[in-house]
PDB file of N, CA, C and O in Angstrom:
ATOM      1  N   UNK A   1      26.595 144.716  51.372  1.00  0.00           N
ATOM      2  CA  UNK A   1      28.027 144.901  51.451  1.00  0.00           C
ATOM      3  C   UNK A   1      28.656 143.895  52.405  1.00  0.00           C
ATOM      4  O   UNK A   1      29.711 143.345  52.089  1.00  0.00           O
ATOM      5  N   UNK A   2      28.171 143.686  53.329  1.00  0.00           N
ATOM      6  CA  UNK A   2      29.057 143.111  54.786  1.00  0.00           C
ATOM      7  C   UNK A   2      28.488 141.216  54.616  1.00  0.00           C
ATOM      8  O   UNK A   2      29.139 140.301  55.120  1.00  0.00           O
ATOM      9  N   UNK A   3      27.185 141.002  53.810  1.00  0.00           N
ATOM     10  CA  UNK A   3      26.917 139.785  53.920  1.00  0.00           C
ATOM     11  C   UNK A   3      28.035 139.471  53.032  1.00  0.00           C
ATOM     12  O   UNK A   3      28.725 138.616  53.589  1.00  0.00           O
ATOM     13  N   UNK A   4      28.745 139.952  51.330  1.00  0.00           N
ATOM     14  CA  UNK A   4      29.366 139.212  50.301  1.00  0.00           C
ATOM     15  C   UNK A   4      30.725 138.975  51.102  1.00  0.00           C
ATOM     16  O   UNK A   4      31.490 138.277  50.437  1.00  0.00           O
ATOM     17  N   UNK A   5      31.272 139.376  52.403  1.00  0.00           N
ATOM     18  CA  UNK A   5      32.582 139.226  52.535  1.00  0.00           C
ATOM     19  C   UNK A   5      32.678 137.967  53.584  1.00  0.00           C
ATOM     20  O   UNK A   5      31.694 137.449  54.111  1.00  0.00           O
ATOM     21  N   UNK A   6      33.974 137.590  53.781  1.00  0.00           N
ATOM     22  CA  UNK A   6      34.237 136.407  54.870  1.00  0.00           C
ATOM     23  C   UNK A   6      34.678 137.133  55.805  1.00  0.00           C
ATOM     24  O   UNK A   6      35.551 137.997  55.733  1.00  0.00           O
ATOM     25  N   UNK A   7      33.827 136.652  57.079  1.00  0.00           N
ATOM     26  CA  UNK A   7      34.409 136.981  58.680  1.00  0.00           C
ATOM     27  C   UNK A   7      34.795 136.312  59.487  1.00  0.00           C
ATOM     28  O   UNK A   7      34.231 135.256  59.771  1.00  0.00           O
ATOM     29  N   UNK A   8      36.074 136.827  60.199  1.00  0.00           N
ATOM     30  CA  UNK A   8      36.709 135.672  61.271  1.00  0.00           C
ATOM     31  C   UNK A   8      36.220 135.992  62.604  1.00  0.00           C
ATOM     32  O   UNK A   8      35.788 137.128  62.803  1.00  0.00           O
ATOM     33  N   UNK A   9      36.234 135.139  63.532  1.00  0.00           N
ATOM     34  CA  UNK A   9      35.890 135.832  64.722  1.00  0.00           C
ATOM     35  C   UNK A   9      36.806 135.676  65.816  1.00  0.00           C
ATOM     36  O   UNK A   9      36.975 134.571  66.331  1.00  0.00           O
ATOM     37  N   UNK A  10      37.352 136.611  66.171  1.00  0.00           N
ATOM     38  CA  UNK A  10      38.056 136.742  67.204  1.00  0.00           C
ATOM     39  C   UNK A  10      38.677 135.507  67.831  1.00  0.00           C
ATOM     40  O   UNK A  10      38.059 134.662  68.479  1.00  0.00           O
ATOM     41  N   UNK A  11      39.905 135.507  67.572  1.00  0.00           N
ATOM     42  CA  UNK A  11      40.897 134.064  68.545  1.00  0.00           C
ATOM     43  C   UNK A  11      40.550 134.180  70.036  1.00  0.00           C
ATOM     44  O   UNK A  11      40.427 133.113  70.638  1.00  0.00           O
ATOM     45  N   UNK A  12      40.359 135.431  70.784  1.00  0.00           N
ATOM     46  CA  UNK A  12      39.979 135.239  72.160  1.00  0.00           C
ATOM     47  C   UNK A  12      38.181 135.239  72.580  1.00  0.00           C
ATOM     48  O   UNK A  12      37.576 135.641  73.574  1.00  0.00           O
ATOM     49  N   UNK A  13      37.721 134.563  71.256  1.00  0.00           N
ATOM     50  CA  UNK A  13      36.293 134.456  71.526  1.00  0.00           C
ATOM     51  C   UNK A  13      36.353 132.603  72.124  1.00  0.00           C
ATOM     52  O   UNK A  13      35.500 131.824  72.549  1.00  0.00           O
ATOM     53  N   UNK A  14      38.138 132.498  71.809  1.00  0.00           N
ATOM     54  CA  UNK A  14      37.631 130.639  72.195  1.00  0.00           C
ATOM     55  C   UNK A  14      37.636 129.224  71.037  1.00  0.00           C
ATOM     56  O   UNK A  14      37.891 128.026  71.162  1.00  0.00           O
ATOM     57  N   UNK A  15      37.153 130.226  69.748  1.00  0.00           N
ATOM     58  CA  UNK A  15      36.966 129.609  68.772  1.00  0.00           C
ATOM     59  C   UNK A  15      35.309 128.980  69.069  1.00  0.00           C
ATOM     60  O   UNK A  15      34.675 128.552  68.105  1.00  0.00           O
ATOM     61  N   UNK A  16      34.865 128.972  70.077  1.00  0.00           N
ATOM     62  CA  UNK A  16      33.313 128.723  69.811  1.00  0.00           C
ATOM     63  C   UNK A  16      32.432 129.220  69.128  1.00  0.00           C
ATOM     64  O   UNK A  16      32.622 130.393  68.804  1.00  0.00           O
ATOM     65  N   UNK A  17      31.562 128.761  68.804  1.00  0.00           N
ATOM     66  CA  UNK A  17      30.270 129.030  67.554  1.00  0.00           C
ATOM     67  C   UNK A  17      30.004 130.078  68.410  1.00  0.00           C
ATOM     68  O   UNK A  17      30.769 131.041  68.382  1.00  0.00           O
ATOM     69  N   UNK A  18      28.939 130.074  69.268  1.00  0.00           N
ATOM     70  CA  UNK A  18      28.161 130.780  70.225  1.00  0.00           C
ATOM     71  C   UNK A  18      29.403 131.692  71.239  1.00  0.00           C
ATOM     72  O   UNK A  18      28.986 132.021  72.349  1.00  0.00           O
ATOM     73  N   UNK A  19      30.444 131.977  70.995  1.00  0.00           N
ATOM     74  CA  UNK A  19      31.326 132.943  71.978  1.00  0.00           C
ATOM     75  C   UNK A  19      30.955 134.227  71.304  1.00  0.00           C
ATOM     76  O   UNK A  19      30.805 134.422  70.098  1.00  0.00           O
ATOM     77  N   UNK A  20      30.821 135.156  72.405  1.00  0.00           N
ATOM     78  CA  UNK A  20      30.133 136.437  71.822  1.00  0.00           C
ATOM     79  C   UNK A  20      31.809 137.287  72.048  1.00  0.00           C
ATOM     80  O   UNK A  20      32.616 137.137  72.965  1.00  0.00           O
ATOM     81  N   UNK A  21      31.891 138.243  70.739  1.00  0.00           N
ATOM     82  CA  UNK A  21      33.016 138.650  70.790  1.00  0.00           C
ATOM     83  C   UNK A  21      33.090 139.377  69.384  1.00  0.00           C
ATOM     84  O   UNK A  21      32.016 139.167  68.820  1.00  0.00           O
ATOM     85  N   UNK A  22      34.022 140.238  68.497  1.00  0.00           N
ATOM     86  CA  UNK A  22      33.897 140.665  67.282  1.00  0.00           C
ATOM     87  C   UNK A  22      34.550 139.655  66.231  1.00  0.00           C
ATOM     88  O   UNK A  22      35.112 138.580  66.444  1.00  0.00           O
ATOM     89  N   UNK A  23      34.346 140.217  65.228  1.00  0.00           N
ATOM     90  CA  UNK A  23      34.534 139.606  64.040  1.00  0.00           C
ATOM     91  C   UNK A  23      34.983 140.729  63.010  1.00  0.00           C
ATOM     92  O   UNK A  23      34.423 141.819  62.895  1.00  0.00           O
ATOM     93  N   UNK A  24      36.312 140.200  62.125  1.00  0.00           N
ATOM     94  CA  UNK A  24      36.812 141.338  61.355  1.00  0.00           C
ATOM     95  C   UNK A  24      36.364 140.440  60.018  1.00  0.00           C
ATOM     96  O   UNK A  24      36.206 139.219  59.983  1.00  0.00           O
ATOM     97  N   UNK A  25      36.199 141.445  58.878  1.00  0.00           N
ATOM     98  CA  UNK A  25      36.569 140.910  57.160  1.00  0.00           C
ATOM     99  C   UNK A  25      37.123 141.932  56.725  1.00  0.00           C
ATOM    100  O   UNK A  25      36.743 143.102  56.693  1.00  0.00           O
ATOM    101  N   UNK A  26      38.135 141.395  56.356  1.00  0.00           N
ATOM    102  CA  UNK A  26      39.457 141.922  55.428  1.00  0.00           C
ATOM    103  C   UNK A  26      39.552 141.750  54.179  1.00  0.00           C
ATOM    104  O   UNK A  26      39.523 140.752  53.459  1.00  0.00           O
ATOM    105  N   UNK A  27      39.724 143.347  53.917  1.00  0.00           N
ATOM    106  CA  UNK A  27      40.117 143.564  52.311  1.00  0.00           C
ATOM    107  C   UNK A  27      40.324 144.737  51.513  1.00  0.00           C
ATOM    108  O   UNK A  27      41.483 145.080  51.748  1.00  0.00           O
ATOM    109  N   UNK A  28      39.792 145.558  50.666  1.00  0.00           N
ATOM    110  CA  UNK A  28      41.117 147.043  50.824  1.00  0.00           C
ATOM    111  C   UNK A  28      40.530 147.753  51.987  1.00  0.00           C
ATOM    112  O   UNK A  28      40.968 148.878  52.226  1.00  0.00           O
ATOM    113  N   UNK A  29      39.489 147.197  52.836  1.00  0.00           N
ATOM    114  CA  UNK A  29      39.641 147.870  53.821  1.00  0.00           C
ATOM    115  C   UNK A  29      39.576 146.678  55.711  1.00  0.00           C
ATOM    116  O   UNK A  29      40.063 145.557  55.858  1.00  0.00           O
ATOM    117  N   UNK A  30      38.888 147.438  56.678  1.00  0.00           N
ATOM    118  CA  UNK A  30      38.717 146.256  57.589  1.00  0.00           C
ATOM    119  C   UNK A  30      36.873 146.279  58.192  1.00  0.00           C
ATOM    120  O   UNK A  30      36.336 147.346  58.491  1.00  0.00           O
ATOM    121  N   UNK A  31      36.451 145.510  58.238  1.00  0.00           N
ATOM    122  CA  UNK A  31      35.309 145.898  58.745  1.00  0.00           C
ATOM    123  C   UNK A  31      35.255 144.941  60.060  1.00  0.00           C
ATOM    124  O   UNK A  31      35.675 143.785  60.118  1.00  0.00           O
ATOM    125  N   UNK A  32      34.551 145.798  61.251  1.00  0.00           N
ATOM    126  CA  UNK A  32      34.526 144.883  62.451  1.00  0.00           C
ATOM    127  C   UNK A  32      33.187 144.937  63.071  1.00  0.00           C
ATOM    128  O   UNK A  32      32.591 146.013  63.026  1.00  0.00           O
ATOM    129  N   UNK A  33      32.805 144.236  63.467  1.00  0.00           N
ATOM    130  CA  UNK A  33      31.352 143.709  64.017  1.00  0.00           C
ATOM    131  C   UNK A  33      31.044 142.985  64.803  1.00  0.00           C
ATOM    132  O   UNK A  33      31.703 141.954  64.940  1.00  0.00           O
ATOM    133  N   UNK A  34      29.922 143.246  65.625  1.00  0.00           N
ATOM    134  CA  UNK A  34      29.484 142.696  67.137  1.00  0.00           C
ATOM    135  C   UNK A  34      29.236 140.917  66.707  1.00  0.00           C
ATOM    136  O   UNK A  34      28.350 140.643  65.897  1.00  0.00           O
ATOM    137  N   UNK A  35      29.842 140.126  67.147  1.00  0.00           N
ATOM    138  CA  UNK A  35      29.146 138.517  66.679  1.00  0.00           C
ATOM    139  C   UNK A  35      27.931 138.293  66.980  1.00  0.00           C
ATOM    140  O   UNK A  35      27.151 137.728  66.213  1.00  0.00           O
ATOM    141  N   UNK A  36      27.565 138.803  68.385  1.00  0.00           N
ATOM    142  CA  UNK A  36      26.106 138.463  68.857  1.00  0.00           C
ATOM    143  C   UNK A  36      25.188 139.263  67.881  1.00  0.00           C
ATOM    144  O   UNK A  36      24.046 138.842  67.693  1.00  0.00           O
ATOM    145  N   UNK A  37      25.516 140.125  67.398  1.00  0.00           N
ATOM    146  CA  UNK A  37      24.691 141.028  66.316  1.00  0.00           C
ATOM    147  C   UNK A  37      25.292 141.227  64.754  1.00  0.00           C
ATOM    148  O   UNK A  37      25.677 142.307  64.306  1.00  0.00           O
ATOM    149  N   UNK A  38      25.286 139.758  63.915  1.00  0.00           N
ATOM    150  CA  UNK A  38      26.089 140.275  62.903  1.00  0.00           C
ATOM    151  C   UNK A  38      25.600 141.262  61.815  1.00  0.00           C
ATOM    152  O   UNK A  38      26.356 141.813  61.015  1.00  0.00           O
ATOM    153  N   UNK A  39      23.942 141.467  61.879  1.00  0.00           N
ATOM    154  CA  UNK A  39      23.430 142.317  60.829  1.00  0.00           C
ATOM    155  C   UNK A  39      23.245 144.192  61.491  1.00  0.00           C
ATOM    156  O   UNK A  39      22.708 145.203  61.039  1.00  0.00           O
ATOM    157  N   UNK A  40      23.883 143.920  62.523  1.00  0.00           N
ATOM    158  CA  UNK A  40      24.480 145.206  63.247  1.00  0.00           C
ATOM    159  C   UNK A  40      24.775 146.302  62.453  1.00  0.00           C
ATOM    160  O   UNK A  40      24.801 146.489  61.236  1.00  0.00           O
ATOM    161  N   UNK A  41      25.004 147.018  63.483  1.00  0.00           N
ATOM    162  CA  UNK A  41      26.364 148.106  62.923  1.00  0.00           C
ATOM    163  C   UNK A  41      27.635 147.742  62.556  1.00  0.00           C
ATOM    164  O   UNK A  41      27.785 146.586  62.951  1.00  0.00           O
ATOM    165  N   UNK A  42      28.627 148.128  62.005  1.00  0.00           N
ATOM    166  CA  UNK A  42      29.796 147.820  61.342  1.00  0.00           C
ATOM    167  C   UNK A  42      30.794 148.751  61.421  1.00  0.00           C
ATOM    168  O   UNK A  42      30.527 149.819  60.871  1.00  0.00           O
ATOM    169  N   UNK A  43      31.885 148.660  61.952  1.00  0.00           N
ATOM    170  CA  UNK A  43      32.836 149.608  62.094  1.00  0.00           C
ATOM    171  C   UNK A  43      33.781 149.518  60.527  1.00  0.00           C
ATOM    172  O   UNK A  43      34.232 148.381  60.387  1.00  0.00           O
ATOM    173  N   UNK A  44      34.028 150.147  59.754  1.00  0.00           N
ATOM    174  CA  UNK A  44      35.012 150.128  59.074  1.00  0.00           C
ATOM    175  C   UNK A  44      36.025 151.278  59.214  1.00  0.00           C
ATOM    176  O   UNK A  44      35.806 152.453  59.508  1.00  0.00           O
ATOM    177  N   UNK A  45      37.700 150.387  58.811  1.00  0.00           N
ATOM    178  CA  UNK A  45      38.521 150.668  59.053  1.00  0.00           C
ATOM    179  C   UNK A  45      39.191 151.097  57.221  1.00  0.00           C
ATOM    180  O   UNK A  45      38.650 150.852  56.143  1.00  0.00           O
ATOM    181  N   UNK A  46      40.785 151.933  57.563  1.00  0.00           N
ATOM    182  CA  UNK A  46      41.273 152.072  56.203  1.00  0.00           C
ATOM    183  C   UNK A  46      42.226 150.961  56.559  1.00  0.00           C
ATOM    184  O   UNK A  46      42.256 150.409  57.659  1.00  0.00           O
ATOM    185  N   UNK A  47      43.232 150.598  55.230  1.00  0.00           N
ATOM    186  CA  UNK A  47      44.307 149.168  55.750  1.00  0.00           C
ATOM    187  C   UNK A  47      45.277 150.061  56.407  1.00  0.00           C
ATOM    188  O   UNK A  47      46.050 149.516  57.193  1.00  0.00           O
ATOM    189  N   UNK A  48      45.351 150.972  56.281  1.00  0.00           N
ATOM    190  CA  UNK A  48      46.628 152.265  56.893  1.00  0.00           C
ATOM    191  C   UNK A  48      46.401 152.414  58.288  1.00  0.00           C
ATOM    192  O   UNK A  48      47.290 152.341  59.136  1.00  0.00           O
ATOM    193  N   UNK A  49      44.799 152.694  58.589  1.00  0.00           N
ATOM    194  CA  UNK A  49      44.454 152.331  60.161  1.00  0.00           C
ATOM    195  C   UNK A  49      44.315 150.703  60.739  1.00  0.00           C
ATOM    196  O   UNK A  49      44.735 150.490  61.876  1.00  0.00           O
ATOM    197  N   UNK A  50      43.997 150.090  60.314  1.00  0.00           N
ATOM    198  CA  UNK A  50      44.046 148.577  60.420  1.00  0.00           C
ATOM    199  C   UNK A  50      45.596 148.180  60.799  1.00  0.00           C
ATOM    200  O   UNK A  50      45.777 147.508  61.814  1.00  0.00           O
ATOM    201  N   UNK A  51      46.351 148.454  60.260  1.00  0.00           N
ATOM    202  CA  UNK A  51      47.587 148.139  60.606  1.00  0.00           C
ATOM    203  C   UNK A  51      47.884 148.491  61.199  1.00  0.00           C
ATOM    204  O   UNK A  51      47.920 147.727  62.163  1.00  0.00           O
ATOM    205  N   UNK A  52      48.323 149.584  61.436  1.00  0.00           N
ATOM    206  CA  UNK A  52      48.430 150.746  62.644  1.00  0.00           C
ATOM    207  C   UNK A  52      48.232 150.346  64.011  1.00  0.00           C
ATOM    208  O   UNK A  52      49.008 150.364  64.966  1.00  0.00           O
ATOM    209  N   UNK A  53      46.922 149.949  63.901  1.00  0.00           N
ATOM    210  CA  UNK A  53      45.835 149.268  65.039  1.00  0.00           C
ATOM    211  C   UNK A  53      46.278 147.925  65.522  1.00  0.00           C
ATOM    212  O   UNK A  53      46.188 147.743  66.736  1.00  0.00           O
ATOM    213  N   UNK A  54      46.781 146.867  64.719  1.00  0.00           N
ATOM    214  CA  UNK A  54      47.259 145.775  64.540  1.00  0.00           C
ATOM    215  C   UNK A  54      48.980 146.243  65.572  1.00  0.00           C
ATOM    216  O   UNK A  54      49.217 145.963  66.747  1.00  0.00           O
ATOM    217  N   UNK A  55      49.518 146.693  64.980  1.00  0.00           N
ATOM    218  CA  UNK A  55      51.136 147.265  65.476  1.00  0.00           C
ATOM    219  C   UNK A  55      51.117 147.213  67.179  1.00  0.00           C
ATOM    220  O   UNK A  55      51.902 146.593  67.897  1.00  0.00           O
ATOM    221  N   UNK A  56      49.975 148.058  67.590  1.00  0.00           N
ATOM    222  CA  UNK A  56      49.649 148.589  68.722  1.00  0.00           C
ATOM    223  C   UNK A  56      49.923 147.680  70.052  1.00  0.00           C
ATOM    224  O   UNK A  56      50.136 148.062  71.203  1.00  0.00           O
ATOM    225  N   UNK A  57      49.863 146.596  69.623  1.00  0.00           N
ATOM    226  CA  UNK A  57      49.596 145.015  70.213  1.00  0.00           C
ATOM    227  C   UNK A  57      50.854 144.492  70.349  1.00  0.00           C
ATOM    228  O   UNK A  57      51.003 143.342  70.763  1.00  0.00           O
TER     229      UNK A  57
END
């Protein structure tokens, strides 16, 4: 599931390869994940909470 999607990683990771920090992939839902561990655990989100979450900021 989590390898077929594209992940960004966090703007306050620096934009470095090696900056340890999360990573979201977006799409009808959100999934977020440790960078230093991408075959990790996986948080998923609904887009109703994703946004929500997003607003907060």
């Amino acid at each position: 599931m989590t390898q077929e999607r594209a992940w960004r990683k966090s703007s306050y990771s620096g934009g470095a390869e090696d900056g340890n920090c999360v990573e979201v992939s977006l799409g009808h839902d959100a999934l977020v994940r440790d960078s230093k561990n991408p075959s990790g655990a996986v948080l998923s989100f609904s887009s109703t909470a994703w946004k929500n979450f997003l607003e907060l900021r």
